[in-house]
C-alpha positions as CSV (number, residue, x, y, z in Angstrom):
1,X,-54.9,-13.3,8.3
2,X,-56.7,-11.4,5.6
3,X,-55.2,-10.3,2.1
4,X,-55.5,-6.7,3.8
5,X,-53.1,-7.4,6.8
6,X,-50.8,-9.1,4.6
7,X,-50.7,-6.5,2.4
8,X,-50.4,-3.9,5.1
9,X,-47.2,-6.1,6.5
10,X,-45.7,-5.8,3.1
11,X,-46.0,-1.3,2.8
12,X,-44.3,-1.9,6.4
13,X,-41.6,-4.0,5.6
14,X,-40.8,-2.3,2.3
15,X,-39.7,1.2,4.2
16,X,-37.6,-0.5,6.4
17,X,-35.8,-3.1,3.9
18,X,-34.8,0.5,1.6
19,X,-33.3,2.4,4.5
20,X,-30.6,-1.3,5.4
21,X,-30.6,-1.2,1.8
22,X,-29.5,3.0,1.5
23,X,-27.4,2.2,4.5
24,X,-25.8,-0.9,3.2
25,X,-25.1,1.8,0.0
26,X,-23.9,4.6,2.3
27,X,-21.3,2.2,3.9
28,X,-19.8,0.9,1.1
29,X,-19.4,4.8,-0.4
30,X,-17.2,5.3,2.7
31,X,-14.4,3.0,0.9
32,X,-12.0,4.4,-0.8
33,X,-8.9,6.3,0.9
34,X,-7.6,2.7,3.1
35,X,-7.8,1.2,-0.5
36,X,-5.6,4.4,-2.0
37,X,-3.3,3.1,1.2
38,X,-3.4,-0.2,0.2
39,X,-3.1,-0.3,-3.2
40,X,-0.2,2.0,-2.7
41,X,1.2,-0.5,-0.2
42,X,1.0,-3.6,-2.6
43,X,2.9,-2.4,-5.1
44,X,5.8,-4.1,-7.5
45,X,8.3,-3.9,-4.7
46,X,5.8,-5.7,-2.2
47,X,5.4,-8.8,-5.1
48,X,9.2,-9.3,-5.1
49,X,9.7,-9.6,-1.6
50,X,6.8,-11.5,-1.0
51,X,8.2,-14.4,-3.9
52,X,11.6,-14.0,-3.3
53,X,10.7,-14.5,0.4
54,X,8.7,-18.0,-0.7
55,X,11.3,-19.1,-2.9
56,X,14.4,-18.8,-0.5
57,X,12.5,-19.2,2.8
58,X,9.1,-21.3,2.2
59,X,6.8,-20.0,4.8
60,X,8.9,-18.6,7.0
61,X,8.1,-15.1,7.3
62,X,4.4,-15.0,6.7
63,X,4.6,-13.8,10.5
64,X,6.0,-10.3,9.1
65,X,2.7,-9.7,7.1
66,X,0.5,-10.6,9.8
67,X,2.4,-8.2,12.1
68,X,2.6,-5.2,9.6
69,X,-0.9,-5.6,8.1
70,X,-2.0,-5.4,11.8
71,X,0.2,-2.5,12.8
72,X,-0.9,-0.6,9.2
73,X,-4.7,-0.9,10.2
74,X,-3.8,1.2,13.7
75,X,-1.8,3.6,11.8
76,X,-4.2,4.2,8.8
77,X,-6.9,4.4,11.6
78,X,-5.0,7.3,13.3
79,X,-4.4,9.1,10.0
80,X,-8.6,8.9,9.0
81,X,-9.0,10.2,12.3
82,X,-6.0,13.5,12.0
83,X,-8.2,13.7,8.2
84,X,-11.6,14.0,10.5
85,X,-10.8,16.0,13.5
86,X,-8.4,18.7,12.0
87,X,-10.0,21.5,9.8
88,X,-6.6,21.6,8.3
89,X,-4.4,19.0,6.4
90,X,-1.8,16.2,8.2
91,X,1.4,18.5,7.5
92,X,-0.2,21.8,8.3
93,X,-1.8,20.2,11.8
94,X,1.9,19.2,12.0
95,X,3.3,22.9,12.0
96,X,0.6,24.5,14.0
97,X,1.3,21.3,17.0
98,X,4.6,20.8,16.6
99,X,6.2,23.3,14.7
100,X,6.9,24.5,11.1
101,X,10.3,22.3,10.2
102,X,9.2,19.1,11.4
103,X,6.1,20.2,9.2
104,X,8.5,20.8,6.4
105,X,10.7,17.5,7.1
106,X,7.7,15.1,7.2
107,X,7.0,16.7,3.0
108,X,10.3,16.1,2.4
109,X,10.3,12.4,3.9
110,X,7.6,11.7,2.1
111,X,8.7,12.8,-0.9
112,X,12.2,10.9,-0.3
113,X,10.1,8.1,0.0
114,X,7.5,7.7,-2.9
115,X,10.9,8.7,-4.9
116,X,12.4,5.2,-3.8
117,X,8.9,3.5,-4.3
118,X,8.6,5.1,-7.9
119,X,11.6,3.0,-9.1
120,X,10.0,-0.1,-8.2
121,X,6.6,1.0,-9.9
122,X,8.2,2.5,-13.2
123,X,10.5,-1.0,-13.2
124,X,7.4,-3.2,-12.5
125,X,4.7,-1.5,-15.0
126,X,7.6,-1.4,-18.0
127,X,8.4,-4.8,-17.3
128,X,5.2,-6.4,-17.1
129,X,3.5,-4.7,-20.4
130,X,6.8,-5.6,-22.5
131,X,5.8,-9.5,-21.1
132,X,2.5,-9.4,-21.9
133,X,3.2,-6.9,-25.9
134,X,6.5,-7.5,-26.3
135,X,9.0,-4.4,-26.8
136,X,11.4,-2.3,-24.5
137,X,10.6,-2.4,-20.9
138,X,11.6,1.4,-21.1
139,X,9.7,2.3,-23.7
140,X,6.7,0.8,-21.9
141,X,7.5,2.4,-18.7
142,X,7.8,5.8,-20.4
143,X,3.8,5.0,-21.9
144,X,2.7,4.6,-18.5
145,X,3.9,7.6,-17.0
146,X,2.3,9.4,-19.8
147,X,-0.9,7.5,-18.6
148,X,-0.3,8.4,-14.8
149,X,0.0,11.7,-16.0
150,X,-3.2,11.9,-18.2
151,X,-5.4,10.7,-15.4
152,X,-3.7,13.2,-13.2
153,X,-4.3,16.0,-15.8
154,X,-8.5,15.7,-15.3
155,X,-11.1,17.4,-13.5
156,X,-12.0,16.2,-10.2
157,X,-8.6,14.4,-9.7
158,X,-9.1,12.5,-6.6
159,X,-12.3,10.7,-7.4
160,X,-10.9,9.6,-10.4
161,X,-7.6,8.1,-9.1
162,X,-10.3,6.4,-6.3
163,X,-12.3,4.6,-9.1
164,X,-9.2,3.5,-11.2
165,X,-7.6,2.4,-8.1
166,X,-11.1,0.2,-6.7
167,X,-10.8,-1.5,-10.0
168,X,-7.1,-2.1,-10.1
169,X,-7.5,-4.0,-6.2
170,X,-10.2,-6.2,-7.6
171,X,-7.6,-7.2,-10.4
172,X,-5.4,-8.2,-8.0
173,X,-7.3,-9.9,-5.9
174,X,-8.9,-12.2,-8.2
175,X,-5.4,-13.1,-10.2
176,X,-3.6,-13.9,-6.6
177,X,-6.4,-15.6,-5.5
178,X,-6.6,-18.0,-8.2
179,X,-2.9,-18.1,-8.4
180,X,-3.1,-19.7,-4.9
181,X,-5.4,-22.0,-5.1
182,X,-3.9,-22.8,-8.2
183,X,-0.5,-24.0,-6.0
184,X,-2.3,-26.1,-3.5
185,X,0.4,-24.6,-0.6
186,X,1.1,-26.2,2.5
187,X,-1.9,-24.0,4.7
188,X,-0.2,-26.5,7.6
189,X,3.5,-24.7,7.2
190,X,2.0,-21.5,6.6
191,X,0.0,-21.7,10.2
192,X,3.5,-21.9,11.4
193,X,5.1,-19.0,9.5
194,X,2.8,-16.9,11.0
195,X,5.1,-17.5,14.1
196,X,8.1,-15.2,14.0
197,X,11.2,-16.6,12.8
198,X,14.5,-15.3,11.6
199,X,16.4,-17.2,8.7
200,X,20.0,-16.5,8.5
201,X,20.3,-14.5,5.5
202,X,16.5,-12.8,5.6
203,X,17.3,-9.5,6.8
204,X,16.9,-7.3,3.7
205,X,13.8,-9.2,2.9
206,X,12.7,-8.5,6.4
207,X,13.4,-5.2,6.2
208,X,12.0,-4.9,2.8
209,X,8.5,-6.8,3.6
210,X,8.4,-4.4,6.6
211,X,8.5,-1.7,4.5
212,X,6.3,-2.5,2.1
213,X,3.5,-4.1,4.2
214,X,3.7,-1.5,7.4
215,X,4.0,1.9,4.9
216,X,3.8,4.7,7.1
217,X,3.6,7.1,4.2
218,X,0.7,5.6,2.8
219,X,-1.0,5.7,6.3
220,X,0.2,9.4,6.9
221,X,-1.6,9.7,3.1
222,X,-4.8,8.5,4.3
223,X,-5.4,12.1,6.0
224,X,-5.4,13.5,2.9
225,X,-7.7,10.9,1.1
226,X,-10.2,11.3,4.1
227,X,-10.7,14.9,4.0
228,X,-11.1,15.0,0.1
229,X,-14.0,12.3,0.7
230,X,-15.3,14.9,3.8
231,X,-15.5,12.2,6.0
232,X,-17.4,13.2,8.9
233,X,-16.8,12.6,12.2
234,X,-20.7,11.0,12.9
235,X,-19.4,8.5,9.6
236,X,-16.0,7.6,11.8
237,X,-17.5,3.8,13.0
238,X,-18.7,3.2,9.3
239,X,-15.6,4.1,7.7
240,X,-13.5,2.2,10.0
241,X,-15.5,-1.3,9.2
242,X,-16.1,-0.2,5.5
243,X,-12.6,1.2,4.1
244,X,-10.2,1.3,7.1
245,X,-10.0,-2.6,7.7
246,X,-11.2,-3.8,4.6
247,X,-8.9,-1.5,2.5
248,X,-5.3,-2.2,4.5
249,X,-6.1,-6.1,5.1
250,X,-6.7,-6.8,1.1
251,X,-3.1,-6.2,0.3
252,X,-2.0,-7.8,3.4
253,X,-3.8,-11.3,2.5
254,X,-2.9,-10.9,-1.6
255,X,1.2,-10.9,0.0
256,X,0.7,-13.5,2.2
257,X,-1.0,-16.0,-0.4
258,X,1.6,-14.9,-2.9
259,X,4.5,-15.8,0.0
260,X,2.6,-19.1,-0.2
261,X,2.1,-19.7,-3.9
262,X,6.3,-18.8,-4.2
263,X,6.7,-21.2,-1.2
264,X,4.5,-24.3,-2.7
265,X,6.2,-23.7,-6.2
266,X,9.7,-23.1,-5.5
267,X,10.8,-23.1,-2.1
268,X,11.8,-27.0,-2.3
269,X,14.2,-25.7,-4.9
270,X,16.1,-23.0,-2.9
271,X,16.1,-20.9,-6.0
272,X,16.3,-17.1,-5.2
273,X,14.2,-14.8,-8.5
274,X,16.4,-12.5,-10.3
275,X,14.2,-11.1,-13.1
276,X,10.6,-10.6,-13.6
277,X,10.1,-13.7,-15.8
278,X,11.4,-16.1,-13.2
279,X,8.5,-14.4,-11.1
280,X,5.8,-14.8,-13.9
281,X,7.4,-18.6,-14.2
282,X,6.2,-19.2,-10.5
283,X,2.7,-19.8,-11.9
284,X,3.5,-21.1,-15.3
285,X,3.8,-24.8,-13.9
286,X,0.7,-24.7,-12.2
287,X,-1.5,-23.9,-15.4
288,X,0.8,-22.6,-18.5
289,X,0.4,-20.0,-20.1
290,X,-2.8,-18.8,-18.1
291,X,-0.6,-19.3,-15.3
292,X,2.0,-16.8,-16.5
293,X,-0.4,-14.3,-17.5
294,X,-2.6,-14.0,-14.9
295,X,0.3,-13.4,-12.4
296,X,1.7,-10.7,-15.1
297,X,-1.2,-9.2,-15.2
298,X,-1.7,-9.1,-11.4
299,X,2.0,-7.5,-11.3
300,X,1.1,-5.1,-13.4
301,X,-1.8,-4.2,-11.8
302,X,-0.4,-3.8,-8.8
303,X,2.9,-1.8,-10.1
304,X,0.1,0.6,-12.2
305,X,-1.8,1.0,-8.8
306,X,0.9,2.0,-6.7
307,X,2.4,4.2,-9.1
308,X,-0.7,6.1,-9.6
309,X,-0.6,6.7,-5.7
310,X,2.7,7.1,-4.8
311,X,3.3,10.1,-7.1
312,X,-0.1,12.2,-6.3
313,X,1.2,11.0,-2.6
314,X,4.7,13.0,-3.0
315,X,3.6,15.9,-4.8
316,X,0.8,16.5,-2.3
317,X,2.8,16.0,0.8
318,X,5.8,18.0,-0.5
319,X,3.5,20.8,-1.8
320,X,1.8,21.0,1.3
321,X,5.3,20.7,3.0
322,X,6.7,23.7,1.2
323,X,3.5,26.0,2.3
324,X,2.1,25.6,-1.9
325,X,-1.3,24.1,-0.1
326,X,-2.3,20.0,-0.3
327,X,-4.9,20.2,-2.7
328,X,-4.8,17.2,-5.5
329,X,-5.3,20.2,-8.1
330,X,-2.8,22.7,-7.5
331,X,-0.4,23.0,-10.6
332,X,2.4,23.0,-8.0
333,X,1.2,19.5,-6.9
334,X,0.8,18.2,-10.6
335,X,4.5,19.8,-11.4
336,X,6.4,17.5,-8.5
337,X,4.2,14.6,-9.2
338,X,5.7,15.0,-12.5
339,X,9.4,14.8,-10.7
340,X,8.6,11.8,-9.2
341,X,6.9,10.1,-12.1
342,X,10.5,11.3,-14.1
343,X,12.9,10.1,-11.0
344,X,11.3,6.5,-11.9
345,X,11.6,6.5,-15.2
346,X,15.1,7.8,-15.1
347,X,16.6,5.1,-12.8
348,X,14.9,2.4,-14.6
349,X,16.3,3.4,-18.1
350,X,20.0,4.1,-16.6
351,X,20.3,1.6,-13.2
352,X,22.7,-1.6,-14.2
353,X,21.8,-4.6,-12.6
354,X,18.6,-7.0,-11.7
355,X,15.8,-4.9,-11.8
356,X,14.0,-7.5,-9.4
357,X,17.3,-7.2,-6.8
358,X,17.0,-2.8,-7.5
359,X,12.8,-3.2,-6.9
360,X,13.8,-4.9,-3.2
361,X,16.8,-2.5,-2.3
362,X,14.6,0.6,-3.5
363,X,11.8,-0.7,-0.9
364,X,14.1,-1.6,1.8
365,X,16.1,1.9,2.0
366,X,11.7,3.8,2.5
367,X,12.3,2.6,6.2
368,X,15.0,5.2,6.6
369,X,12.5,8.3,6.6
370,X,9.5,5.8,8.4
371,X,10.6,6.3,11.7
372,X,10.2,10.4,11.9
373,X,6.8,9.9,10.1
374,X,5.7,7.5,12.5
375,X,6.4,9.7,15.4
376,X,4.7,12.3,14.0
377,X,1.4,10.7,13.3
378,X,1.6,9.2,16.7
379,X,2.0,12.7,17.8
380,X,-0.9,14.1,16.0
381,X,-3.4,11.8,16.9
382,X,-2.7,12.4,20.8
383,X,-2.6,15.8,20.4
384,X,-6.0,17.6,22.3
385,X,-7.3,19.1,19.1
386,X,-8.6,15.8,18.0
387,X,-11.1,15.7,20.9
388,X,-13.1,12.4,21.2
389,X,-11.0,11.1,18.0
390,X,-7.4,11.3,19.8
391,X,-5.6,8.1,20.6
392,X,-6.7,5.7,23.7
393,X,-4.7,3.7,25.6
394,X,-4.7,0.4,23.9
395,X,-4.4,2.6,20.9
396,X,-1.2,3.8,22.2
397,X,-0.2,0.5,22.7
398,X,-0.2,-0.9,19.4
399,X,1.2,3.3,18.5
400,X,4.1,1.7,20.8
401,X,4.4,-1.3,19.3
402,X,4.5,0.1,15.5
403,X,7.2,2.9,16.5
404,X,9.3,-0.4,18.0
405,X,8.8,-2.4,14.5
406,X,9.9,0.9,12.7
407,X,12.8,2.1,14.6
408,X,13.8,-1.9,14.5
409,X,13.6,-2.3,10.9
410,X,15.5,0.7,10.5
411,X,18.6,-0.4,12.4
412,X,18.7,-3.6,10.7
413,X,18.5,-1.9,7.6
414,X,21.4,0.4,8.7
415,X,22.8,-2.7,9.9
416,X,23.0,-4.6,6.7
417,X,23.8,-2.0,4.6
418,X,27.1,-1.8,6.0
419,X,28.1,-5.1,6.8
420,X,27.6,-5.6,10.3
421,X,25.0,-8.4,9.0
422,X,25.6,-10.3,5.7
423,X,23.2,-10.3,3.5
């Protein structure tokens, strides 16, 4: 072969590695509103589950992440799809299909919901920086609603909270990760948890992991997310194996390893976590003070994260509820993301009582409102205006299967609360 035909074979290769390379580029681009989803999902509340779930029942319930994480990525997938098809937002597809109140309702659930989430967010953020600088945990939690809010306050709102919240999931991922592989769990036992069990006793848990993990207003969200990226509906495939999986099974594997780092560490002991330290002092054995502030740090994270969501999550939905529009930039939205950023800090400074034990409770009491929004989204993505994009069979299935899970976790909730089941 001559210099020339090697050289010609090098000008035709090079066209061709740039356009895998520009389309390696323009897939990863796509990610973005799964991760909004998830790092909503894994917030403070979803950490204290997760350990106290390790610490009083070892492996046992790993089989309630692998069942929500799996549900979540068919109920995220019909909410990028309502984002894609519909010229309009989630609620206002909701009142044109199915009428004005349940359009209305659904803002309201929503907004019932990120309320109960802001508690554990405020709680966990406050908490954590008063570990890591020392000072009042209320004082800190007040700083980082001002910081929620200054982020919110910029141009170009929605990109910004994307790129804050990208970074904030690689935090997380690299703390837990280490943190696991720090513990040197039992991957034996946890084989097994993924097999479902009930524990006397784990019901709340249950019900909180449920809620946490399989977060129907973070999927009903993702409509939102999707149509302020323009996702179109030629870029469906990509986004689903770039952002849609990806994005909702991240959180799901960062609880699942920290269910086993909690279960490796201290469920021999039986020792249930009160307080926030007791969770930091899961790692602390395992490699001292790096231990303890890489898991602080990774709680933080996560609590920052899912605050930062969960408020521009409940003033969107409930502004675009109330007929005031859904865009990130309306000063209506920024006013009752201020009300939820406020509802947090308010419970935290005044609510007696483990903050750890409040963090669960407030996470548990979200699968109230889950059930309507799950019917709805179900609802939505059958509906005809979604053409090609609408719900299959086998879609419907698993659609099925999470309104089941919902609906169940909502009775036991009911259930516990008032005493039919001991907690």
């Amino acid at each position: 072969m001559s210099n020339r035909d090697v050289a010609e074979g090098i000008d035709a290769a090079a066209p061709a590695k740039s356009a895998a390379n520009r389309s390696l580029l323009a897939k990863m681009a796509l990610m973005g509103p799964a991760f909004i989803a998830g790092a909503w999902q894994f917030g403070p509340g979803n950490l204290a589950s997760a350990i106290e779930s390790g610490s009083a029942f070892g492996y046992a319930l790993i089989w309630v992440i692998v069942v929500s994480t799996l549900l979540m990525i068919f109920f995220t997938d019909m909410s990028v799809r309502v984002g894609i098809a519909s010229p309009v937002s989630m609620i206002a597809t909701i009142k044109q299909t199915l009428g004005k109140p349940l359009g209305v309702v659904a803002g309201l659930g929503v907004f019932f919901i990120t309320l109960c989430f802001s508690v554990g967010n405020a709680a966990g953020s406050g908490l954590a920086l008063s570990m890591l600088f020392g000072g009042n945990p209320v004082l800190w939690t007040l700083v980082m609603s001002l910081a929620v809010a200054f982020i919110l306050l910029v141009r170009n709102v929605y990109r910004t909270i994307e790129r804050v919240l990208l970074a904030l999931v690689a935090i997380m991922a690299v703390g837990f990760i280490v943190s696991a592989f720090l513990a040197r769990p039992d991957w034996g036992a946890a084989i097994i948890g993924s097999l479902p069990t009930f524990p006397p006793g784990a019901e709340l848990l249950i019900v909180a992991l449920v809620g946490t993990n399989f977060s129907i207003n973070a999927a009903f969200f993702t409509s939102y997310a999707t149509q302020a990226r323009k996702v179109r509906r030629d870029q469906y495939a990509d986004t689903t194996l770039s952002d849609t999986i990806p994005g909702i099974v991240a959180p799901g594997v960062m609880t699942a390893l920290v269910i086993m780092v909690a279960a490796a560490v201290l469920g021999h002991t039986g020792q249930r976590v009160e307080t926030l330290p007791q969770l930091a002092g899961v790692f602390e054995p395992l490699a001292g003070q790096a231990g303890y502030y890489i898991f602080v740090l990774g709680f933080f994270a996560a609590a920052f994260s899912s605050m930062l969501a969960n408020c521009t999550a409940g003033g969107t939905l409930l502004s675009d509820g109330l007929g005031w529009g859904g865009s990130f930039d309306s000063i209506r939205t920024k006013i009752l993301v201020a009300c939820v950023l406020a509802f947090g800090l308010a419970v935290v400074a005044f609510a007696p009582g483990s903050r750890v034990q409040l963090i669960i409770l407030a996470q548990a009491m979200t699968v109230l409102v889950a059930p309507l929004l799950g019917v709805l989204l179900v609802l939505t993505a059958n509906n005809k205006l979604l053409g090609d994009l609408k719900n299959t069979w086998w879609q419907n299935l698993f659609a099925a299967a999470g309104l089941l899970s919902i609906f169940a976790s909502s009775g036991l909730l009911i259930l516990t609360l008032t005493g039919v089941i001991a907690r």
